[in-house]
N, C-alpha and C positions, 0 to 999 in steps of 0.2 A: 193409516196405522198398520202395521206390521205383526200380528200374533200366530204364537208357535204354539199349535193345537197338539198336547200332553193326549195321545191314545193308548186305553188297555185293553186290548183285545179280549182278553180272559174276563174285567168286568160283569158280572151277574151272568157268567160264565156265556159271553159275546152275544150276551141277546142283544144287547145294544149299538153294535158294529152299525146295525143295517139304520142307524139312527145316526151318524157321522155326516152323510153326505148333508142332510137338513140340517142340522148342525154347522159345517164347516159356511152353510150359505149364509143362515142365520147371522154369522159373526162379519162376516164378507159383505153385508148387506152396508151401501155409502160407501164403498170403495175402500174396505182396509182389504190387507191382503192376508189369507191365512195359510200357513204352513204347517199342514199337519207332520207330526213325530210322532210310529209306531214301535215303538221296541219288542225286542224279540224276549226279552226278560223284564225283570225290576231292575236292573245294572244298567244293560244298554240302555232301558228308557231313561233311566237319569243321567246317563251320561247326554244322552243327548238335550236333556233339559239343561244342562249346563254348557252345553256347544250353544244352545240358544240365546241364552243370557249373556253368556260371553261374546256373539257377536251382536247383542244390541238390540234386542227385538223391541217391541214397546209393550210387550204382556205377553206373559210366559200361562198359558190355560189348561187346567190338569182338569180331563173327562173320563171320571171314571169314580170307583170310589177311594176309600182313606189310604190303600196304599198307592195309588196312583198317585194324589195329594203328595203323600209323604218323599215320593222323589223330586219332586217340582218344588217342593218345599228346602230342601236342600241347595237347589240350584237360586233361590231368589231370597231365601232369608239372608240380609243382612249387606243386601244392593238397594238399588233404585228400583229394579225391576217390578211392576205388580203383577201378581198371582190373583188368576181367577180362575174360581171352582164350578165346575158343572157334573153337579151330582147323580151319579150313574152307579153306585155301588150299593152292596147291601147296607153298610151300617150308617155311611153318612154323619159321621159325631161332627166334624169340622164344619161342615154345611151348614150343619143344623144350627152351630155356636152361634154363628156368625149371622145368623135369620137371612142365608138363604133356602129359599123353601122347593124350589122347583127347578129345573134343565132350562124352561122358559124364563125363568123371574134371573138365573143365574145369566142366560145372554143380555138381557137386560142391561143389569149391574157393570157386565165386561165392558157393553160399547156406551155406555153412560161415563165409562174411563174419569171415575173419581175413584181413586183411591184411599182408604185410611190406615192408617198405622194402626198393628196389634201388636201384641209380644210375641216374643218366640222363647221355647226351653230351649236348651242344649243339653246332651247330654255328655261327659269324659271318661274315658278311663282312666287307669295310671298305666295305659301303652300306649298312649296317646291318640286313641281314635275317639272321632267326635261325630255325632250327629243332631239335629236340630226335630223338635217337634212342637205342634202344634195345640194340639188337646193335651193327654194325659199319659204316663210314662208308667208301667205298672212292674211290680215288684212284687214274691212271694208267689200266693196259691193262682193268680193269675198269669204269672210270668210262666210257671209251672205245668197251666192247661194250654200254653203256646206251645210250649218245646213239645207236647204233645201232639199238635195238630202239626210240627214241621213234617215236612213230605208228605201228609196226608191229600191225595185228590179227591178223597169222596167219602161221605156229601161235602157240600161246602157251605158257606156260609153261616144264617145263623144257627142253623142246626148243627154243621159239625162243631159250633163253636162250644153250645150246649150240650151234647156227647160226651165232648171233653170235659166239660167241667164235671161234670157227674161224675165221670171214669179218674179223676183226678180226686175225686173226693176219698177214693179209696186211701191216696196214699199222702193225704193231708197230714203236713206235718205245722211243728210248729217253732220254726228255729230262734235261737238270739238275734237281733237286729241290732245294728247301733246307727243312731242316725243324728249326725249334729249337723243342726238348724241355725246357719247364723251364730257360727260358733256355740249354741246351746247343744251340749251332750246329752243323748234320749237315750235309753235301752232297754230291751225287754221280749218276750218271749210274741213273734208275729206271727197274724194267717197271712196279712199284706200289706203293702203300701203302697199309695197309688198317688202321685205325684201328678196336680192338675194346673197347665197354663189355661187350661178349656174343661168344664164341668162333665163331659161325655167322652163314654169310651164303650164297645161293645154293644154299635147299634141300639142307645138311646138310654144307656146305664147312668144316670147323673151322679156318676162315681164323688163328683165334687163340686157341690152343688153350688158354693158358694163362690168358682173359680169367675172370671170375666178374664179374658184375652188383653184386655189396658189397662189394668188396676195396677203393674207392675211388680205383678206378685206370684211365688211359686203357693200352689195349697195341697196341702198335705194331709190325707184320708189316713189315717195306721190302723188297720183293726191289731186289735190282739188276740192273743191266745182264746180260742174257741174253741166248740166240738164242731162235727161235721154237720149236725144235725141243727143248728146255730146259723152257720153259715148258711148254710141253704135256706132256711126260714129267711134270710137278711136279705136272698135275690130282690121278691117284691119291692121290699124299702128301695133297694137299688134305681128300679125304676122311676121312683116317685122322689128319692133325696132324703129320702126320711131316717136311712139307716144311721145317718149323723147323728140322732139324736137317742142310740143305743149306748149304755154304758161301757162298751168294751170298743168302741170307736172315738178315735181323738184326732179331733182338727186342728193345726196348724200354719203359718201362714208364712212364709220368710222370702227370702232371694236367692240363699244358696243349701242347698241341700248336698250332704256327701253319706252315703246308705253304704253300709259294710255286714257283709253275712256269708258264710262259708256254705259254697255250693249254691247260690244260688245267680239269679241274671236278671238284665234289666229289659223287658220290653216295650216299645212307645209304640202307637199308632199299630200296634198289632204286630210290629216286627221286631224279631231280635235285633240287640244294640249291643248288649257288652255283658261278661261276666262282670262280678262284683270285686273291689268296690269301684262305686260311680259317683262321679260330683253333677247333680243336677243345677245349672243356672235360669235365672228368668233376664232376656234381655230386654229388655223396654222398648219398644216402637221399632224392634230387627224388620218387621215385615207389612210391605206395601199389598193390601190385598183388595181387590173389588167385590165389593159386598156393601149393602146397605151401610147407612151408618148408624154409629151405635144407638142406642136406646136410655 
């Protein structure tokens, strides 16, 4: 077997570098051959996750955490290729979907080379740029504390992530949404929308609790119109999935979602995707990935 080892240096900011060579042996171990691929950004490394796919590898392996995923995810969604994840970052939401639990239990799964199909979202614009994701695609006061932390180097993780959303609370607004579901027209005054193929986002937030990766279905978290003082009381729920069950949260569940709101952006897996408006799809069985099977 032939696999093209996905490296991010920057990862829990490279503590984990010095954990690659045990690593690359681990996978190497019965005679496959591994080819590690380090890039010098989030670009070059994807680009080169798609030199890999394109010549043929037999498993394309993203080590590191969700934005690492998120370029290897591009390069395999919606080929033959399977993707496997060896969780090395802070929030790990995709790892976690998919019950893998560990860097070890994750080599496992790779050289066990059964693969199963999950979905994949995508996401459009109307300029025509497209990209694919995995978990959860977020929209509003979330999308909001992203464009906050862009260019920020310090701290990182889940503390700058928290920072921001504090500091972000300041200038919580509350704009028109319009979101039609499967042709159903929705509208009305949002804190945000969080658009789930995978229940987690933000290092272990079951923003959607009720998502599964092959149910073949987009799920759709809307808070509405809040205070600040509201929203922040709802983090906890966040963590446990309970916030669903708040009156000013309404779930939905479709195939194709198109989200329209002036000034604002859509970001998936942590990273910017597109100003608005966006059409979110669910594709059904886009992606071969090594991971247990389901439950």
């Amino acid at each position: 077997m032939l696999f093209a080892l996905l490296l991010n240096p920057e990862a829990q900011r490279g503590r984990h570098s010095r954990l690659w060579p045990a690593l690359t042996a681990a996978l190497a171990a019965g005679g496959n051959e591994v080819r590690p691929l380090v890039g010098r950004n989030p670009q070059h490394a994807e680009d080169l996750a798609h030199a890999a796919v394109a010549e043929g590898v037999d498993a394309l392996i993203a080590a590191g955490g969700d934005g690492t995923l998120a370029g290897a995810l591009q390069a395999a969604a919606t080929t033959d290729t399977p993707l496997g994840i060896v969780p090395l970052g802070t929030g790990n939401d995709n790892a976690r979907m998919l019950g893998i639990t560990s860097p070890v239990h994750a080599v496992r799964c790779i050289r066990a080379m059964q693969p199963r199909s999950v979905d994949v979202g995508r996401i459009d614009d109307d300029a025509g740029a497209r990209r694919y994701f995995l978990s959860v695609a977020a929209i509003g006061y979330d999308s909001q504390v992203g464009e906050r932390m862009r260019g920020q180097t310090w701290p990182r993780g889940q503390t700058q992530y928290l920072l921001s959303a504090i500091a972000e609370l300041r200038n919580l607004g509350t704009p028109d949404f319009t979101l039609t579901l499967d042709g159903q027209r929705l509208a009305g005054p949002t804190v945000m929308a969080a658009v789930g193929n995978g229940a987690y986002y933000g290092g272990g937030m079951k923003v959607c609790p009720n998502a599964k990766m092959d149910d073949g279905l987009l799920h759709l978290t809307w808070v509405h119109a809040i205070s600040r003082s509201r929203l922040l009381g709802m983090t906890p729920d966040l963590y446990r999935g309970t916030h669903v069950k708040r009156h000013y949260v309404t779930q939905l569940t479709g195939r194709q979602l198109r989200v329209e709101a002036a000034g604002q952006v859509a970001y998936a897996e942590g990273d910017r995707v597109a100003d608005l408006p966006v059409t979110l799809r669910v594709l059904p069985g886009a992606l071969r990935v090594l991971a247990p099977a389901a439950k």
